[in-house]
C-alpha positions in Angstrom: 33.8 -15.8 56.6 37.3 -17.0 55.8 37.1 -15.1 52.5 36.4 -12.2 54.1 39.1 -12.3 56.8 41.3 -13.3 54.3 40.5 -9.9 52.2 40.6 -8.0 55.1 44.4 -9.0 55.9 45.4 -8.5 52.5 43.4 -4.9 52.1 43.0 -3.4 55.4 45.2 -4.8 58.3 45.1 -4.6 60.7 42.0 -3.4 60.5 38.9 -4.9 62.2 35.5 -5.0 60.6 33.0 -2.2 61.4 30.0 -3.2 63.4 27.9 -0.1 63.2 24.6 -0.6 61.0 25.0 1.7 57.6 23.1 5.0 58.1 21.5 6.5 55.1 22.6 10.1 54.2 19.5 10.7 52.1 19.2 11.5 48.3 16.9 11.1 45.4 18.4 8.8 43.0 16.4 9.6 39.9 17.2 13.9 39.0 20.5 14.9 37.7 21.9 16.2 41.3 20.9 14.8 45.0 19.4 17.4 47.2 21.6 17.6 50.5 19.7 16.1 53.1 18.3 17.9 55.6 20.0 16.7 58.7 23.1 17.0 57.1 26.0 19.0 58.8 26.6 21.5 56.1 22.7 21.6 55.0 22.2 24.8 55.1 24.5 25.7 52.1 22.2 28.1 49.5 19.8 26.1 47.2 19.2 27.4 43.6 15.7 28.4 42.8 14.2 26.4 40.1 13.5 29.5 38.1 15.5 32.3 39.1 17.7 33.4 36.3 20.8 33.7 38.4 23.5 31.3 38.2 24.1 28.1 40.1 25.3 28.0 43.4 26.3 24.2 43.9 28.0 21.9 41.6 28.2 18.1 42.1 31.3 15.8 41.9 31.7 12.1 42.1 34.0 9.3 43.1 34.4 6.0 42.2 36.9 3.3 42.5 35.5 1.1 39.3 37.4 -1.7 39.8 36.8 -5.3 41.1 38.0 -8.3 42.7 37.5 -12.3 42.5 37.4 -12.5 46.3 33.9 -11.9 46.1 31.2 -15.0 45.4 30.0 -14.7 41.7 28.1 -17.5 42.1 24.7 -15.9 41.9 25.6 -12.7 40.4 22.6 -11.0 39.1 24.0 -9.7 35.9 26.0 -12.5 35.1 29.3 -12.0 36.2 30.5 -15.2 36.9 33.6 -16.4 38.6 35.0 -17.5 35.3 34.8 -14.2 34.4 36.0 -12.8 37.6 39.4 -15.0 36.9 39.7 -13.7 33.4 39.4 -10.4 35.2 41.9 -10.5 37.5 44.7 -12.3 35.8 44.6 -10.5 32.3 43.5 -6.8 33.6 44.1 -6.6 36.7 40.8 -6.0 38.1 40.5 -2.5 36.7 37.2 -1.8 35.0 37.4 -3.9 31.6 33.7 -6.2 31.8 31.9 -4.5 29.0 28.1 -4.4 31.1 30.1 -3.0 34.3 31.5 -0.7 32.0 28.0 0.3 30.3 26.6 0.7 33.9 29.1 3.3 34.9 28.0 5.5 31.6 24.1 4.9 32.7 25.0 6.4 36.1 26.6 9.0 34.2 24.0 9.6 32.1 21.3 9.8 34.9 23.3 12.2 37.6 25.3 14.0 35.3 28.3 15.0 37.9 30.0 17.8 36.7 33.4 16.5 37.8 34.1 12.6 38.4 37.7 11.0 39.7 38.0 7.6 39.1 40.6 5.2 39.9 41.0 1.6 38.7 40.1 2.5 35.1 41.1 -0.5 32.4 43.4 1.6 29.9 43.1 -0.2 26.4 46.3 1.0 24.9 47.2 -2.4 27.0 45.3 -4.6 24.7 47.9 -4.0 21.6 50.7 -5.2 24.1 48.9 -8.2 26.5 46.3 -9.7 23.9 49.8 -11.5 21.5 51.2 -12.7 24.2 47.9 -14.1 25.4 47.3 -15.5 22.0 51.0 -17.5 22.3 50.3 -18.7 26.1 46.3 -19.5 26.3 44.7 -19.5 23.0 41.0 -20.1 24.6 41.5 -17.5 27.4 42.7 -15.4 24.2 39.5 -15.6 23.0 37.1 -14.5 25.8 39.6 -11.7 27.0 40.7 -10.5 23.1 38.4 -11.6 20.5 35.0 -11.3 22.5 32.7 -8.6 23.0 32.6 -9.3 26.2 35.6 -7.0 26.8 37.4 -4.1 25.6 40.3 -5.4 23.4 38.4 -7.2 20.2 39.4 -4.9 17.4 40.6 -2.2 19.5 43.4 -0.3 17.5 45.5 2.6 18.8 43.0 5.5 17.5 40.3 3.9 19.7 38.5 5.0 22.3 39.4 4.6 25.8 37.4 3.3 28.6 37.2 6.6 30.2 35.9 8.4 27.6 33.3 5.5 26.4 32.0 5.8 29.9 32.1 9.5 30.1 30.7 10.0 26.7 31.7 13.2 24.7 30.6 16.0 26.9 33.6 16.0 29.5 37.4 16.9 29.4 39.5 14.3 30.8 43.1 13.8 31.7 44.7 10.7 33.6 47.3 10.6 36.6 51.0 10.6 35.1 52.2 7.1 34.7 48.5 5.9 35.8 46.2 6.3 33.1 43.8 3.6 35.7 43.1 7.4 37.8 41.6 10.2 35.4 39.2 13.4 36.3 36.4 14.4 33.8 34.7 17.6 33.7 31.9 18.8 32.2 32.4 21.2 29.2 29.3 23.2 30.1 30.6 23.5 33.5 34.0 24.5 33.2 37.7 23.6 32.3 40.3 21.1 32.7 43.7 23.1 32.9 46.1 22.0 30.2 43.3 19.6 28.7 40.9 20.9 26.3 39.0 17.4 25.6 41.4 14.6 26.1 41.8 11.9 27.4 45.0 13.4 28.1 46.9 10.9 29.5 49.6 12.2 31.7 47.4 15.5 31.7 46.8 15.6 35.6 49.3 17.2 37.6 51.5 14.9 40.0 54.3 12.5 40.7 55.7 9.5 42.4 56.1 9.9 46.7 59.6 11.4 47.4 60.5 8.0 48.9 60.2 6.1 45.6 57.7 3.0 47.1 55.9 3.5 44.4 55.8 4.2 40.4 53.4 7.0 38.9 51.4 9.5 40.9 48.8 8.3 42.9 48.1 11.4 44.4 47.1 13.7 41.2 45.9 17.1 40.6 43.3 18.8 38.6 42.7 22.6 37.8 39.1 23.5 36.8 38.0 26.7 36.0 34.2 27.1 36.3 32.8 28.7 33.6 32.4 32.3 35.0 33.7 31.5 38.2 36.5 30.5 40.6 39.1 27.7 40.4 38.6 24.9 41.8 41.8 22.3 42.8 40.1 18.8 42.7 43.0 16.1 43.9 42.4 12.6 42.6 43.4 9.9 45.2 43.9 6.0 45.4 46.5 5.1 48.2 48.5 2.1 48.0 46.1 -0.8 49.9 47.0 -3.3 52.7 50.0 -3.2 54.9 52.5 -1.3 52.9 51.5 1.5 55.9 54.3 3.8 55.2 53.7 4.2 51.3 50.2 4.8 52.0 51.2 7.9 54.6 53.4 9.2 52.0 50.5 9.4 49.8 49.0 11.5 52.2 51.9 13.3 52.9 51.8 14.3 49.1 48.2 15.4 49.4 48.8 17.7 52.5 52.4 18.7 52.7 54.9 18.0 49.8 54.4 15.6 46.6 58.0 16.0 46.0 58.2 19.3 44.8 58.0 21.7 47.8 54.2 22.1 47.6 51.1 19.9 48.3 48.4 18.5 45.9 45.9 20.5 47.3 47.6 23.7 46.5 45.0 25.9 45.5 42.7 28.5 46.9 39.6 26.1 46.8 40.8 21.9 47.3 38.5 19.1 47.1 40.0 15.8 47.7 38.4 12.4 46.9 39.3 9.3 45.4 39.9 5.6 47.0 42.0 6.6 50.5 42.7 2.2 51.4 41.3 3.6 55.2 38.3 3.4 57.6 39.7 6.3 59.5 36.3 5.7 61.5 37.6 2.1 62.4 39.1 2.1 65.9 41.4 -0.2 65.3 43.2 1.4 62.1 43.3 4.4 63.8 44.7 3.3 66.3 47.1 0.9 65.0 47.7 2.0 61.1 49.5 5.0 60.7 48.5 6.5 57.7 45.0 6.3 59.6 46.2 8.4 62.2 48.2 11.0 59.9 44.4 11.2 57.8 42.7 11.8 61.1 45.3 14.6 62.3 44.4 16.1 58.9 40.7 15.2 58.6 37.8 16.4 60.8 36.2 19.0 62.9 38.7 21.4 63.7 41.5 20.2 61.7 42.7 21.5 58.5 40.3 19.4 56.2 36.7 18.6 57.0 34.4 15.5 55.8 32.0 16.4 52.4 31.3 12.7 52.9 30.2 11.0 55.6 32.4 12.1 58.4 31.7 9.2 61.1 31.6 5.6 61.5 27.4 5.9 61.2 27.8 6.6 57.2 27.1 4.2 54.8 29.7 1.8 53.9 31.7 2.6 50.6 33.3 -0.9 50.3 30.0 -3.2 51.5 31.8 -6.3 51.4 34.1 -5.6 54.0 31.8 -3.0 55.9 34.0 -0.5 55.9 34.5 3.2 54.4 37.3 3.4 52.1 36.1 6.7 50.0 36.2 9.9 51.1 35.3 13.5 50.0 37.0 16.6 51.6 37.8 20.2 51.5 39.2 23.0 53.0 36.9 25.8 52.5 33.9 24.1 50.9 31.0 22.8 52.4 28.7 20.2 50.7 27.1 16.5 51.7 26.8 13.0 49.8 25.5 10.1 49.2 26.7 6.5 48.6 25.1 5.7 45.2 23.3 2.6 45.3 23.6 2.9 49.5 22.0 5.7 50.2 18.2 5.2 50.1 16.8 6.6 46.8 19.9 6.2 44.8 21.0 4.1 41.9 23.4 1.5 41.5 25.4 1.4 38.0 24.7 -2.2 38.5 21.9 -4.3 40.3 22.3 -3.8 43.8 23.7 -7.7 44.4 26.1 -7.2 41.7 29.4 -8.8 42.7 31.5 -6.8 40.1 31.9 -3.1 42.2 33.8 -3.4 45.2 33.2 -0.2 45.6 30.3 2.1 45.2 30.5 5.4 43.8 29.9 8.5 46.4 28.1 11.4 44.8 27.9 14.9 46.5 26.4 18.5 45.7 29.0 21.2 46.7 28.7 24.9 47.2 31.3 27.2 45.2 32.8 29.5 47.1 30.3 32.8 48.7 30.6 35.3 46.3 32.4 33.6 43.7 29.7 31.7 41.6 29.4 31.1 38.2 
């Protein structure tokens, strides 16, 4: 318990913990998309016919914040993630997504559901291995040799013409191009689904569109943009999100200040006709308590909802399935402004897969996963 209270004041505060049970938003786990359940709000968006030869009407998109932390107990990890590893983790890369299985769990999920555009945030970015791994060498020669000459991570023989983590994840049939100054937050999309403006294959690091908050509290863009063109159809403005966590409150809101009003430049993030916004938001804007208390919570919730500006692709109550288990809370959130579509929670929901085993104590996170209508008269 006093791990958990002490993660909470360090991620979340004030935030209390959620005490609602996790309801299940349905799904089916094992095809390449999830059917939108049928009590969902938006359910009644057009479903292709298996074998009319017109095109698609839905695409999918996914989120995930692939990162860790050593807060949780590794003791009994399932796939073997132990807290010595969870140390290593943390202090040498900085919890981002470097573990070689985790890393080969995220391209299985790939693999099965086949999302033809992901965000991620918290990505391990192995250009860092030809800086971090000498100076490991001259300060902990054994820790050198699990973090930098193992194959348990990334950074054995890795040389600057390497492959990244995003694209060994991703595999070769997506674009991809990272937030400017983060190349942790990238969007992929699927060649035989459309483009990635400015990107042709990638990784193209700096490639997304974005920049630091007008106030300067923090370095890079956080809040980035990506231009897809669907293959024979409209343009879709996906906005790749991950908010600055725990009680810097202010820096957080002018994240989201970027996102809905001005990222600097005299226009938002979600500047186009058609937005989708997901990524790792740092808020239960569900959670009484944040919202009421946190106010980056209540500038989300004056954006986000039923008659507001923005409405809930993901689960749009505190009923949902938790996106961050161990602290019972939602943290990761789809949304648009003209397009209607539902998720799942993968390896939540009921019927869905976990890029891990279920107990693993390496996500944090879990991915959310959601089928999306393109705009009425516009498909591909």
């Amino acid at each position: 318990m006093r791990i958990r209270v002490l993660l909470l004041s360090l991620l979340l505060a004030p935030l209390l913990l959620a005490t609602t049970g996790c309801q299940d938003n349905g799904g089916n786990g094992g095809d390449a998309s999830v059917d939108i359940p049928r009590d969902a709000p938006d359910a009644d968006i057009p479903q292709d016919a298996p074998d009319a030869d017109i095109p698609p009407s839905t695409f999918t998109i996914m989120t995930f914040n692939v990162g860790t932390t050593e807060w949780m107990p590794h003791e009994d990890d399932p796939d073997g993630y132990s807290s010595e590893l969870a140390s290593l983790q943390s202090s040498f890369f900085g919890n981002n997504l470097a573990w070689m299985p985790a890393a080969e769990g995220v391209r299985r999920l790939i693999d099965q559901y086949r999302p033809d555009v992901v965000a991620f945030q918290e990505l391990f970015f192995d250009g860092d291995c030809a800086t971090d791994c000498p100076k490991l060498l001259q300060k902990d020669p054994d820790q050198y040799a699990v973090a930098c000459d193992s194959d348990a991570f990334p950074c054995q023989g890795w040389t600057p013409t390497g492959d990244i983590t995003v694209r060994r994840v991703l595999g070769p049939d997506y674009a991809i191009a990272c937030a400017p100054g983060h190349p942790d937050n990238c969007v992929g999309v699927r060649h035989d689904f459309g483009t990635l403006a400015g990107c042709t294959d990638g990784p193209c690091l700096d490639g997304l569109d974005g920049m630091a908050p007008p106030n300067g509290c923090t370095k890079g863009a956080r809040v980035a943009t990506a231009v897809v063109q669907v293959h024979e159809g409209p343009e879709l403005t996906v906005v790749d999100v991950h908010t600055t966590a725990g009680t810097n409150i202010e820096c957080r809101k002018a994240q989201f200040q970027q996102v809905f009003e001005d990222r600097g430049d005299g226009k938002p993030a979600a500047f186009g006709a058609d937005n989708l916004v997901l990524g790792d938001m740092n808020i239960d804007p569900f959670d009484a308590s944040q919202a009421k208390y946190d106010a980056s919570a209540r500038y989300w919730n004056d954006q986000v909802g039923d008659d507001k500006p923005f409405r809930y692709l993901s689960s749009s109550g505190a009923s949902g399935p938790y996106t961050h288990p161990f602290t019972m809370t939602r943290l990761d959130h789809v949304i648009s402004d003209t397009l209607a579509g539902s998720c799942v929670v993968l390896g939540v929901s009921e019927g869905t897969t976990a890029p891990l085993s279920t107990d693993s104590t390496f996500f944090d996170h879990r991915p959310v996963f959601c089928t999306v209508g393109l705009p009425t008269g516009r498909t591909r």
